[in-house]
ZALO-421004 format. One record per residue: residue in one letter; residue number from 1; x, y, z of N, C-alpha, C, O in turn. Coordinates in steps of 0.2 Angstrom, whole numbers, plus 5000, padded with zeros to 4 digits. Example, Ala and Ser with C-alpha at 12.3 -4.5 7.8 and 13.67 -1.06 7.14 Angstrom:
BEGIN
<node><resn>A</resn><resi>1</resi><n_xx>5066</n_xx><n_yy>4972</n_yy><n_zz>5039</n_zz><ca_xx>5062</ca_xx><ca_yy>4978</ca_yy><ca_zz>5039</ca_zz><c_xx>5066</c_xx><c_yy>4984</c_yy><c_zz>5039</c_zz><o_xx>5071</o_xx><o_yy>4983</o_yy><o_zz>5042</o_zz></node>
<node><resn>S</resn><resi>2</resi><n_xx>5064</n_xx><n_yy>4989</n_yy><n_zz>5035</n_zz><ca_xx>5068</ca_xx><ca_yy>4995</ca_yy><ca_zz>5036</ca_zz><c_xx>5064</c_xx><c_yy>5000</c_yy><c_zz>5039</c_zz><o_xx>5067</o_xx><o_yy>5006</o_yy><o_zz>5040</o_zz></node>
END
This chain:
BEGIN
<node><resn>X</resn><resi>1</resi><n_xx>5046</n_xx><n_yy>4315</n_yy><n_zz>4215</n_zz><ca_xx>5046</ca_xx><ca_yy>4313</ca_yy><ca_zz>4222</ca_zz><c_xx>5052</c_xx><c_yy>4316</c_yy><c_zz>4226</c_zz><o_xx>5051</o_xx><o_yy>4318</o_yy><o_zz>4231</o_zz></node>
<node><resn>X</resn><resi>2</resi><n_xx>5058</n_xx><n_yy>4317</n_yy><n_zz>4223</n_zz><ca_xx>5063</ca_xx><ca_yy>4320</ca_yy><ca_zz>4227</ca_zz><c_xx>5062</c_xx><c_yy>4328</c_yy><c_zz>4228</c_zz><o_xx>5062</o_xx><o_yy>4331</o_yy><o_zz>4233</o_zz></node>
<node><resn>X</resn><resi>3</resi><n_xx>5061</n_xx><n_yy>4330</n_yy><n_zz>4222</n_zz><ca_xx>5063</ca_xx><ca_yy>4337</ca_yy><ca_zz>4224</ca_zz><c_xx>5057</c_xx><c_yy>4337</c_yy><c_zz>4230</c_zz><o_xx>5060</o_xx><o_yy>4335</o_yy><o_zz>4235</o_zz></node>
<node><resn>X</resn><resi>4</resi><n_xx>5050</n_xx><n_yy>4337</n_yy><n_zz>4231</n_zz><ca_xx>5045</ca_xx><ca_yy>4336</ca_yy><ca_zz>4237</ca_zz><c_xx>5049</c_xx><c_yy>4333</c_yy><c_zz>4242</c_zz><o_xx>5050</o_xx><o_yy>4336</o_yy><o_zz>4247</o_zz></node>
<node><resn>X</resn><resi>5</resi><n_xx>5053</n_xx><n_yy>4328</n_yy><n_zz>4242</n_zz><ca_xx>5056</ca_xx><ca_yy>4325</ca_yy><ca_zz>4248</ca_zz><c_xx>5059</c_xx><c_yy>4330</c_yy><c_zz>4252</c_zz><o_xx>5058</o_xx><o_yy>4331</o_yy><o_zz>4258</o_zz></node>
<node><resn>X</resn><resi>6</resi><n_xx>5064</n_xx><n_yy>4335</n_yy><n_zz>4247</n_zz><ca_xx>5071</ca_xx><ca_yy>4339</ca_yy><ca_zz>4252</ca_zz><c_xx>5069</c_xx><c_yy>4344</c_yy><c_zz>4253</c_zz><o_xx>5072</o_xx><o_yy>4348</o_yy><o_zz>4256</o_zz></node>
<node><resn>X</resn><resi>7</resi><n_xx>5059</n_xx><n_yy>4347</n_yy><n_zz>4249</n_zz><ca_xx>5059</ca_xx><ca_yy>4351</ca_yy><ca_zz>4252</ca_zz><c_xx>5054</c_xx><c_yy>4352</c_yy><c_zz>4259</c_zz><o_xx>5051</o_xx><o_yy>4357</o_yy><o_zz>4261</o_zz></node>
<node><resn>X</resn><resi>8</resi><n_xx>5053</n_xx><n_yy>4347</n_yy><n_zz>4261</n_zz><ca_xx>5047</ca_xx><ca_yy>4346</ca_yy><ca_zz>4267</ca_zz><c_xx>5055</c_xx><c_yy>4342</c_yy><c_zz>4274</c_zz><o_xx>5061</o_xx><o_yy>4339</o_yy><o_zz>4274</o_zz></node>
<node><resn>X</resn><resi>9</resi><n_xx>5051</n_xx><n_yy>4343</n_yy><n_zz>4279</n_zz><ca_xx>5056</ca_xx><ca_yy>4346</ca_yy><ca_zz>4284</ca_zz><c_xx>5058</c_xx><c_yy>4334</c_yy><c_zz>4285</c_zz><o_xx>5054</o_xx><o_yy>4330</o_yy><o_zz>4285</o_zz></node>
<node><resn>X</resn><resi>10</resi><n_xx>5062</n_xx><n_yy>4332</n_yy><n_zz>4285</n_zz><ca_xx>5065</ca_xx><ca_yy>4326</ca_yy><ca_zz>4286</ca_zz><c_xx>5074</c_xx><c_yy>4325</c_yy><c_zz>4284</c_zz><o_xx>5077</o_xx><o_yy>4329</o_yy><o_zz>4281</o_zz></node>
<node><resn>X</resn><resi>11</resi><n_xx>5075</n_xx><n_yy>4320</n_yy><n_zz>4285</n_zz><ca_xx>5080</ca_xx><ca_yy>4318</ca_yy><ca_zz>4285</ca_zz><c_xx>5083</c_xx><c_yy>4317</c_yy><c_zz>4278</c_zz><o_xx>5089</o_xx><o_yy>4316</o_yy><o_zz>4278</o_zz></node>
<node><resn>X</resn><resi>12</resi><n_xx>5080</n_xx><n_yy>4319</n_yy><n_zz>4272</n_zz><ca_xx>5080</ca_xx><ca_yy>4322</ca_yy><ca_zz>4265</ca_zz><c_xx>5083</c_xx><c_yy>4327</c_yy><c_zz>4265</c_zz><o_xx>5089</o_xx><o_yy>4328</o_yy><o_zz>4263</o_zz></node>
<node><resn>X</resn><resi>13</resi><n_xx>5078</n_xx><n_yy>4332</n_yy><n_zz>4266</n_zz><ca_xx>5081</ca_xx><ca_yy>4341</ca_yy><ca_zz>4268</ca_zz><c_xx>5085</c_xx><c_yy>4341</c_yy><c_zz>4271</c_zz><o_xx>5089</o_xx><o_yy>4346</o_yy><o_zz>4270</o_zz></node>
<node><resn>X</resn><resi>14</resi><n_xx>5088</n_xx><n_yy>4337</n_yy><n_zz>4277</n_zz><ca_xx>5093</ca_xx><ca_yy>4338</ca_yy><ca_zz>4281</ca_zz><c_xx>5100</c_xx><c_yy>4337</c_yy><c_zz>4277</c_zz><o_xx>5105</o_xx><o_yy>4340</o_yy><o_zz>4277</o_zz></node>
<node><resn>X</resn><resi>15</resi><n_xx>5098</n_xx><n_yy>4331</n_yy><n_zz>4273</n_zz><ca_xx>5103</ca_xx><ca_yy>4329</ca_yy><ca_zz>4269</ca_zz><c_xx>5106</c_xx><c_yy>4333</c_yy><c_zz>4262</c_zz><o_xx>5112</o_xx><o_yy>4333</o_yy><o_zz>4260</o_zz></node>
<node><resn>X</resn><resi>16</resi><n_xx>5102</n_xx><n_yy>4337</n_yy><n_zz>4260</n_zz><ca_xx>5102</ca_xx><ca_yy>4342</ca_yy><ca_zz>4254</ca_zz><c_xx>5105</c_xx><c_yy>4347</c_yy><c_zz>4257</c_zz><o_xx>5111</o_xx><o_yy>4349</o_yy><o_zz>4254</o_zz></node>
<node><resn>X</resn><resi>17</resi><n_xx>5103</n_xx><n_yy>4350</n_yy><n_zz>4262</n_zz><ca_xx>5106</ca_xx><ca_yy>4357</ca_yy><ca_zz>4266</ca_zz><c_xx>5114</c_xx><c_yy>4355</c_yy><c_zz>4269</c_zz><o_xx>5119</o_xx><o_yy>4359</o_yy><o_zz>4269</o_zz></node>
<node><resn>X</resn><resi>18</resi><n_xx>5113</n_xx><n_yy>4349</n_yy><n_zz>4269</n_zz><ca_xx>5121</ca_xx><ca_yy>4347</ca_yy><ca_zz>4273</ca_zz><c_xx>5126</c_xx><c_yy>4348</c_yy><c_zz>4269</c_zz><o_xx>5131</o_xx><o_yy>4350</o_yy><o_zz>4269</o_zz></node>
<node><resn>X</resn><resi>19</resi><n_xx>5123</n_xx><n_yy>4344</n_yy><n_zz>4262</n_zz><ca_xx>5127</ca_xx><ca_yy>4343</ca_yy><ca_zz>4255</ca_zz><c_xx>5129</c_xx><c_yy>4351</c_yy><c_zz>4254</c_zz><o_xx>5135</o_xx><o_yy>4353</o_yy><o_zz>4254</o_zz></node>
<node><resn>X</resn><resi>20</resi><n_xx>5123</n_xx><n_yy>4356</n_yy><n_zz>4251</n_zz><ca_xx>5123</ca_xx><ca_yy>4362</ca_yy><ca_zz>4250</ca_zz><c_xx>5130</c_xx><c_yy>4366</c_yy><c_zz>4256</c_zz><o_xx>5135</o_xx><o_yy>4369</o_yy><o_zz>4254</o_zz></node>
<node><resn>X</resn><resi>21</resi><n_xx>5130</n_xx><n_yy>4364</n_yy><n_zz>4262</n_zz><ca_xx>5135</ca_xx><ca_yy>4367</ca_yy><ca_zz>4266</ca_zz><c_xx>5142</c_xx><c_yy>4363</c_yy><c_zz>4265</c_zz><o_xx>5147</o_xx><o_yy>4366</o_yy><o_zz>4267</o_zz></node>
<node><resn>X</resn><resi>22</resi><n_xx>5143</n_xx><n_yy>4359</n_yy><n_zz>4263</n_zz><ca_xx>5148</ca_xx><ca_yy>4357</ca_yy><ca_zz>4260</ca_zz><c_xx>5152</c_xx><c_yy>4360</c_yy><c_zz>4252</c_zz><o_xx>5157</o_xx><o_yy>4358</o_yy><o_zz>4250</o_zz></node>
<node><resn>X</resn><resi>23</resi><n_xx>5148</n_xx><n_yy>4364</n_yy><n_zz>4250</n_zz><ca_xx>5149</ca_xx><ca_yy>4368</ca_yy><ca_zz>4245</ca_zz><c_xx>5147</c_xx><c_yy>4367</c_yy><c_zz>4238</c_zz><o_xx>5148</o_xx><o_yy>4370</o_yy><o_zz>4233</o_zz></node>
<node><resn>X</resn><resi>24</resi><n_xx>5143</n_xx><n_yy>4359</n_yy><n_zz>4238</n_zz><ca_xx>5139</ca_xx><ca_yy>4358</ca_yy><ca_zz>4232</ca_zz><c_xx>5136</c_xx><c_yy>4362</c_yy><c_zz>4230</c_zz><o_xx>5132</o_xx><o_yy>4366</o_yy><o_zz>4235</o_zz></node>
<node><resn>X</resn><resi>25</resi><n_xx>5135</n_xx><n_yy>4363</n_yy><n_zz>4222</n_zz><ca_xx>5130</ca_xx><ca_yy>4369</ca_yy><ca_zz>4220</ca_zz><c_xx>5122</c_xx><c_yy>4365</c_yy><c_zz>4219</c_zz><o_xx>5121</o_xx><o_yy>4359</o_yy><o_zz>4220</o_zz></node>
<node><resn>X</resn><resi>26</resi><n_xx>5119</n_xx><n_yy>4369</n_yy><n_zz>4218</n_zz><ca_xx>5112</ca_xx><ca_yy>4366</ca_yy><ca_zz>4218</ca_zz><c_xx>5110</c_xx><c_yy>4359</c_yy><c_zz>4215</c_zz><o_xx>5107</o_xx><o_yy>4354</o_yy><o_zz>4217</o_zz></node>
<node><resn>X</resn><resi>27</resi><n_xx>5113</n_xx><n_yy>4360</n_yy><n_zz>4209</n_zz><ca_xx>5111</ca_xx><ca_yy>4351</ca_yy><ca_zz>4204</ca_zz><c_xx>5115</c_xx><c_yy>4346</c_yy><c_zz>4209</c_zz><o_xx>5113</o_xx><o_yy>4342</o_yy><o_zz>4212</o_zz></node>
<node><resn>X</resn><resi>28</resi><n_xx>5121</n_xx><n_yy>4347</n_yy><n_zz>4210</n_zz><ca_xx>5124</ca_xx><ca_yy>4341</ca_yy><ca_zz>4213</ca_zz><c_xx>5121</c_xx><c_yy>4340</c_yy><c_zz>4218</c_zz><o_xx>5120</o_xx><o_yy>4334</o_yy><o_zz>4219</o_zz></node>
<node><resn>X</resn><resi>29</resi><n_xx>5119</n_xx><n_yy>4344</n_yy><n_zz>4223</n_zz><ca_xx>5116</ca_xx><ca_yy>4343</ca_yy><ca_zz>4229</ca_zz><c_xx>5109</c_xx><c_yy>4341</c_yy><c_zz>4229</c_zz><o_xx>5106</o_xx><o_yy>4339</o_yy><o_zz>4235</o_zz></node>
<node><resn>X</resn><resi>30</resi><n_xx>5105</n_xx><n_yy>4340</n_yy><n_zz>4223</n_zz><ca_xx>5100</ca_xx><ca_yy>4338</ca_yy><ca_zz>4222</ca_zz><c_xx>5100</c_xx><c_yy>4330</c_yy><c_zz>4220</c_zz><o_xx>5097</o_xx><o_yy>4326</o_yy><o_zz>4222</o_zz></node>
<node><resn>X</resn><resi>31</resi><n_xx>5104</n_xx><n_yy>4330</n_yy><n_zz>4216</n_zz><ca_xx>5108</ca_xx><ca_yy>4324</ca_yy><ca_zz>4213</ca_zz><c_xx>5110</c_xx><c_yy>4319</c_yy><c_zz>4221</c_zz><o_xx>5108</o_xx><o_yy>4313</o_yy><o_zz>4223</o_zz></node>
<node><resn>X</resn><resi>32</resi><n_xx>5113</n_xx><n_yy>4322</n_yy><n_zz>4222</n_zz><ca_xx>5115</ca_xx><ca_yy>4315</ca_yy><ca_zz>4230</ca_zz><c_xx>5108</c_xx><c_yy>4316</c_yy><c_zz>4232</c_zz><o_xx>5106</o_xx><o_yy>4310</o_yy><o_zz>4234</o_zz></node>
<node><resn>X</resn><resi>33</resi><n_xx>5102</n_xx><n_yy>4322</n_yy><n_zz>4233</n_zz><ca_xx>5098</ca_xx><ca_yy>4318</ca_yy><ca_zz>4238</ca_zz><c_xx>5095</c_xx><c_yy>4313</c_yy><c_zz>4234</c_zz><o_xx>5092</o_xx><o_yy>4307</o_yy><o_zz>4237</o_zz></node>
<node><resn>X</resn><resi>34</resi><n_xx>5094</n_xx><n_yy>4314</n_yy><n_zz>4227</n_zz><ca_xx>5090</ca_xx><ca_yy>4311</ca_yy><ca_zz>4225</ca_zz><c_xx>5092</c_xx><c_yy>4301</c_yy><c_zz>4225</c_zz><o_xx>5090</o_xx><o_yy>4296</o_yy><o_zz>4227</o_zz></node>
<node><resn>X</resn><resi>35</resi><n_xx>5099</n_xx><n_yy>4302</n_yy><n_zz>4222</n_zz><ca_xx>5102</ca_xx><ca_yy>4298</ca_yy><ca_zz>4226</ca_zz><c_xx>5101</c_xx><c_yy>4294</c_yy><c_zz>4232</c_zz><o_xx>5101</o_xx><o_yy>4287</o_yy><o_zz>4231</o_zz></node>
<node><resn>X</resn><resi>36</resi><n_xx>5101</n_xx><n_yy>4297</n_yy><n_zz>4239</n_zz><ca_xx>5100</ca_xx><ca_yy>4294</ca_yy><ca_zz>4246</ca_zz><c_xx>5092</c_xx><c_yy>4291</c_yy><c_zz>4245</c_zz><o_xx>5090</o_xx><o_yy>4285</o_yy><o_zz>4245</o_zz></node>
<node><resn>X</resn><resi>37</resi><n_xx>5088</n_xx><n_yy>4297</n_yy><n_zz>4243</n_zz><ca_xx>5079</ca_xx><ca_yy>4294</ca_yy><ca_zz>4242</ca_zz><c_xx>5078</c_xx><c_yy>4287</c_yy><c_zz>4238</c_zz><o_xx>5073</o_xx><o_yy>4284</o_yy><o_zz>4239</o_zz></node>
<node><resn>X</resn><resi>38</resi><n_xx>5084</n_xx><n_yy>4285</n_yy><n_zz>4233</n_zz><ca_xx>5083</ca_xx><ca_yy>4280</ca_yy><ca_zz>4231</ca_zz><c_xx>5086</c_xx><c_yy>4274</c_yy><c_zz>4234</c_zz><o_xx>5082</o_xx><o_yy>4269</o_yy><o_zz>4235</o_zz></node>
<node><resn>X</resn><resi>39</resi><n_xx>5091</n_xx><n_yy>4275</n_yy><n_zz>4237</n_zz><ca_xx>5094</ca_xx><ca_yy>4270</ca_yy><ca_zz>4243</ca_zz><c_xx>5090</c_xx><c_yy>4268</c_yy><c_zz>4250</c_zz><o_xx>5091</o_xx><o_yy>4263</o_yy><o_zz>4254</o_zz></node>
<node><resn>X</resn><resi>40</resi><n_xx>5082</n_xx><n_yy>4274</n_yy><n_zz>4250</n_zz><ca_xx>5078</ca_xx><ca_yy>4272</ca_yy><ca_zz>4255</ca_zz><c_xx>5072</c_xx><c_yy>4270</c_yy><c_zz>4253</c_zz><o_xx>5068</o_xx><o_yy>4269</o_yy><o_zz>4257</o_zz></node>
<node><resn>X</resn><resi>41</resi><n_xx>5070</n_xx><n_yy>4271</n_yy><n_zz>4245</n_zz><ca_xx>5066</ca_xx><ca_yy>4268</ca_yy><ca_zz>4243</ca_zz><c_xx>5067</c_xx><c_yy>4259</c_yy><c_zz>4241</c_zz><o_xx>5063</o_xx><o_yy>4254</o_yy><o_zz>4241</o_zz></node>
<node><resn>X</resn><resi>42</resi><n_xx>5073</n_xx><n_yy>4259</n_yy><n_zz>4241</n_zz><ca_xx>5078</ca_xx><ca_yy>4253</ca_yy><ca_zz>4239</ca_zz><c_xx>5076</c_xx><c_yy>4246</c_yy><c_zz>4245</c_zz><o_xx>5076</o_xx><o_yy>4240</o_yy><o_zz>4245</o_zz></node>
<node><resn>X</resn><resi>43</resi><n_xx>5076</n_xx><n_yy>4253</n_yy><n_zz>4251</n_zz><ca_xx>5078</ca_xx><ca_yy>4248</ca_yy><ca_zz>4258</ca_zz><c_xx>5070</c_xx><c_yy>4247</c_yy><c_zz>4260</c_zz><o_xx>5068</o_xx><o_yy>4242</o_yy><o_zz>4262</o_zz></node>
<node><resn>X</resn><resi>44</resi><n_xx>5066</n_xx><n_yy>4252</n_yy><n_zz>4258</n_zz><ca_xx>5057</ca_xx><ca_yy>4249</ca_yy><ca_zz>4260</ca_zz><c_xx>5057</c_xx><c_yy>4242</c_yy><c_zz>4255</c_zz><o_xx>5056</o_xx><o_yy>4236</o_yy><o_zz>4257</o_zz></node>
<node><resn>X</resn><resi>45</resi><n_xx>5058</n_xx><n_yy>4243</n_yy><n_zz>4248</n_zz><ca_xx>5056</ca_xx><ca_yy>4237</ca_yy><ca_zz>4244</ca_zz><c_xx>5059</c_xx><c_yy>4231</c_yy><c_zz>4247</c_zz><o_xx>5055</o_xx><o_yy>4226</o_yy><o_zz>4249</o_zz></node>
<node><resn>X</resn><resi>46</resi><n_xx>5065</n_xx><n_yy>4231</n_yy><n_zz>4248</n_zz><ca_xx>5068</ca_xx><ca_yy>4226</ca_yy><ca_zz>4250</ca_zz><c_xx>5067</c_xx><c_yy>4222</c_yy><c_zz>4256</c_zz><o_xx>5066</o_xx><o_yy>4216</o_yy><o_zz>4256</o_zz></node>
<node><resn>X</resn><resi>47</resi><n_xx>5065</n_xx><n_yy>4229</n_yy><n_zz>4263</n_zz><ca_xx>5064</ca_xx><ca_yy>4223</ca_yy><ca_zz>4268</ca_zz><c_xx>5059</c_xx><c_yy>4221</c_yy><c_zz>4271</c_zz><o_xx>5059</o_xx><o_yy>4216</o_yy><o_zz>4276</o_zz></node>
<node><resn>X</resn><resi>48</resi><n_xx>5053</n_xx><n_yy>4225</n_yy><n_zz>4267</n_zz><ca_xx>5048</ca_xx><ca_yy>4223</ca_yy><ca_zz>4270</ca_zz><c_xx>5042</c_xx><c_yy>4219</c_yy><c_zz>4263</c_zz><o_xx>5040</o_xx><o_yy>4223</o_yy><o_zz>4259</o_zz></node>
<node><resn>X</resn><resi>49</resi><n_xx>5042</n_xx><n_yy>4213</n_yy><n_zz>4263</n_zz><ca_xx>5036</ca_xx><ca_yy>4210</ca_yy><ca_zz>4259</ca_zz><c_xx>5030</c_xx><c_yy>4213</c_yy><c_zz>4257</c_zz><o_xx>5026</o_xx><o_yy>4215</o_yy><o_zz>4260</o_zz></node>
<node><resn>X</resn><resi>50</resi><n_xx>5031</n_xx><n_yy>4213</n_yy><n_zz>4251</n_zz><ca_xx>5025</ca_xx><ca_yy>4218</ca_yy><ca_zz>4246</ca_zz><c_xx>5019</c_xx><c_yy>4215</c_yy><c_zz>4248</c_zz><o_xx>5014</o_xx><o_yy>4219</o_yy><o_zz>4249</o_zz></node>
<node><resn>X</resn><resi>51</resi><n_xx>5018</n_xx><n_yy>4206</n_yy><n_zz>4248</n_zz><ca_xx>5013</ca_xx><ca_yy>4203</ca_yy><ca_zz>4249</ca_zz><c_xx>5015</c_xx><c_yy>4199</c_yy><c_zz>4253</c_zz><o_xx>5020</o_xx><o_yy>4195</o_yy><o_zz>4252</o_zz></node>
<node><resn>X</resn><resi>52</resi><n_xx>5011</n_xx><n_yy>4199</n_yy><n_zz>4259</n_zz><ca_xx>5014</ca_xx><ca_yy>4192</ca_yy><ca_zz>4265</ca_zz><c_xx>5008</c_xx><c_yy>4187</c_yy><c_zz>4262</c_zz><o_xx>5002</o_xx><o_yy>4187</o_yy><o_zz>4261</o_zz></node>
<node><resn>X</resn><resi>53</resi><n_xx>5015</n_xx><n_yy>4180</n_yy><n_zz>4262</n_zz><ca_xx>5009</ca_xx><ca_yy>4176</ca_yy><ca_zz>4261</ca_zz><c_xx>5005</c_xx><c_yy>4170</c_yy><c_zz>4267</c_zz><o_xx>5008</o_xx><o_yy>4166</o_yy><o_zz>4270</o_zz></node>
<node><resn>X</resn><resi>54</resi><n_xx>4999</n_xx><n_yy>4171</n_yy><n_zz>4267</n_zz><ca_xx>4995</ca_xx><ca_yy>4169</ca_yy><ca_zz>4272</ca_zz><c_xx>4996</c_xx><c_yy>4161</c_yy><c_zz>4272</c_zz><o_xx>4991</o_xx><o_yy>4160</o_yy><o_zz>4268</o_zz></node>
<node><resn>X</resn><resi>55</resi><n_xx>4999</n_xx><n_yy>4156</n_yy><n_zz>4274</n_zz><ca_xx>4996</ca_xx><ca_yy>4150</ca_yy><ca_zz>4274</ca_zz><c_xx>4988</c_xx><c_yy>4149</c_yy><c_zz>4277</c_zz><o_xx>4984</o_xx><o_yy>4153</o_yy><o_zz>4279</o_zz></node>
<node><resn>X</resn><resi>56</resi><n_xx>4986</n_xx><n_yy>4141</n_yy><n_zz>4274</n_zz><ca_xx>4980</ca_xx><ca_yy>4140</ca_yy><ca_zz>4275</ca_zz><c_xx>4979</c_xx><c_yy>4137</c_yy><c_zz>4282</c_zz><o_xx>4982</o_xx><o_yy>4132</o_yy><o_zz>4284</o_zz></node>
<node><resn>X</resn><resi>57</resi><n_xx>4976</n_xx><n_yy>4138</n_yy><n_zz>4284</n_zz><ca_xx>4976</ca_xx><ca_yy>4137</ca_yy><ca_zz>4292</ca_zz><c_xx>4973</c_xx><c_yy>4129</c_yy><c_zz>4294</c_zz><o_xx>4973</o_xx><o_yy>4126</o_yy><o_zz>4299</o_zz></node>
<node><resn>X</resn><resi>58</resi><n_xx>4970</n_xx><n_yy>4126</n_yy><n_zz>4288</n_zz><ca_xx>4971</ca_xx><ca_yy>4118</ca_yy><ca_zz>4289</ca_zz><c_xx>4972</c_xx><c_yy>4115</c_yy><c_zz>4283</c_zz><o_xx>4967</o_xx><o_yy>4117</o_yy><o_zz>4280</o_zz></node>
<node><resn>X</resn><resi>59</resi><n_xx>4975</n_xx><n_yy>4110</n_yy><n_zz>4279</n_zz><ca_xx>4977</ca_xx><ca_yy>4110</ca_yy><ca_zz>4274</ca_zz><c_xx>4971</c_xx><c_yy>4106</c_yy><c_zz>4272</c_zz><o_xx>4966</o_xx><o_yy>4104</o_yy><o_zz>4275</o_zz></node>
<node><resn>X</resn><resi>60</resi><n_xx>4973</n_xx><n_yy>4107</n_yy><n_zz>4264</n_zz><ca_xx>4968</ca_xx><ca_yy>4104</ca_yy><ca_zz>4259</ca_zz><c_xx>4967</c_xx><c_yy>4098</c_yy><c_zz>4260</c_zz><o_xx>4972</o_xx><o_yy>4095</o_yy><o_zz>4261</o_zz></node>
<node><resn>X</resn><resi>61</resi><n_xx>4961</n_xx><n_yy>4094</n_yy><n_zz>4259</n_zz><ca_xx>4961</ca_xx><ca_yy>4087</ca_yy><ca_zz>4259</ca_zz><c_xx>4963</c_xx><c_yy>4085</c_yy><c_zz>4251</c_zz><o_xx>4962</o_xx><o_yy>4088</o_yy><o_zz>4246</o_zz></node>
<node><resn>X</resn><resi>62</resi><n_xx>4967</n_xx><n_yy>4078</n_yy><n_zz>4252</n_zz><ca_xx>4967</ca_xx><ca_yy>4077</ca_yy><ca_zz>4246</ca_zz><c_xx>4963</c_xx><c_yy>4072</c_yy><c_zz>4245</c_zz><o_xx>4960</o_xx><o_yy>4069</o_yy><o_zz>4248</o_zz></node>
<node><resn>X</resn><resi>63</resi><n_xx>4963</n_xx><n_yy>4073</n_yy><n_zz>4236</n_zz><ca_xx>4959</ca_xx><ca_yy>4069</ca_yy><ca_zz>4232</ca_zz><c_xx>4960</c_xx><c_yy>4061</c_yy><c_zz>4230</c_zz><o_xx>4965</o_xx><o_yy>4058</o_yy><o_zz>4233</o_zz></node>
<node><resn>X</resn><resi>64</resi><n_xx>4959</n_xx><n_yy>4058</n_yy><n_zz>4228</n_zz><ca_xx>4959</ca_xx><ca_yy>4047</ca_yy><ca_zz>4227</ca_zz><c_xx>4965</c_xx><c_yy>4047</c_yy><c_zz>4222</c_zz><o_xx>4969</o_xx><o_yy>4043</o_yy><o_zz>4223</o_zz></node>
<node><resn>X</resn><resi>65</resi><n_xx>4964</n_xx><n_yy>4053</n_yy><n_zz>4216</n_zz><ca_xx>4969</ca_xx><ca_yy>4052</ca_yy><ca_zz>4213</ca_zz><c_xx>4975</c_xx><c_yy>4053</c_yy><c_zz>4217</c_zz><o_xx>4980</o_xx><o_yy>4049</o_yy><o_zz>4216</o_zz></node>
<node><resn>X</resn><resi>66</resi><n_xx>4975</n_xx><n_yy>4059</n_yy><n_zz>4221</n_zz><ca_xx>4983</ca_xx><ca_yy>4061</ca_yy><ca_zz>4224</ca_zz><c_xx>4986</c_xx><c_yy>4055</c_yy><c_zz>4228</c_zz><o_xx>4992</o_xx><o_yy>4053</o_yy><o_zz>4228</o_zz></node>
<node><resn>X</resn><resi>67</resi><n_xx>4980</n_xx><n_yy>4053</n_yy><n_zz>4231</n_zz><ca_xx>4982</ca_xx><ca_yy>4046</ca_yy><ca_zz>4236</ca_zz><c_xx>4985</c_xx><c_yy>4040</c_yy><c_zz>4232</c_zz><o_xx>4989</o_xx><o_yy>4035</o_yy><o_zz>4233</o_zz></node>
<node><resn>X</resn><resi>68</resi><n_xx>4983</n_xx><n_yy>4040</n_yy><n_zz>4227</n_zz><ca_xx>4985</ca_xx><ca_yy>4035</ca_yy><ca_zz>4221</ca_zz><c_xx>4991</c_xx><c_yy>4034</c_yy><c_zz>4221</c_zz><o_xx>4994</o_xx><o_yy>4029</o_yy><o_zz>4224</o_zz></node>
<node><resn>X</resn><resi>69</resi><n_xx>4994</n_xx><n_yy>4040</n_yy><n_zz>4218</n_zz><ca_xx>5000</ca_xx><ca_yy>4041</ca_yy><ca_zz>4216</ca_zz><c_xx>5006</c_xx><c_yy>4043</c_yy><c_zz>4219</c_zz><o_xx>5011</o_xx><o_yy>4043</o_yy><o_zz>4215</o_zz></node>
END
């Protein structure tokens, strides 16, 4: 997934090219981006819920036992 990242036009490639103009040679500059790609696959995981959970929109009736007890 990274090398595809840095090279299609976004803030990936921007970051690899900037690395690169900084004087890194090609692996280290792949290395950070792949790096960065991790810290924003890190951040979709984190801040958005995989599965939102839907309450029930009117609760369950209880049963003779639950009232029992």
């Amino acid at each position: 997934m990274a090398p595809r990242a840095w090279r299609q036009d976004g803030d990936l490639r921007d970051h690899r090219l900037r690395r690169r103009s900084e004087g890194l040679t090609h692996r280290p500059a792949v290395a950070a981006t792949a790096i960065q790609f991790c810290h924003v696959v890190w951040r979709i995981l984190t801040d958005r819920p995989l599965h939102a959970h839907t309450p029930r929109s009117t609760p369950r009736p209880r049963t003779d036992h639950e009232l029992s007890t």
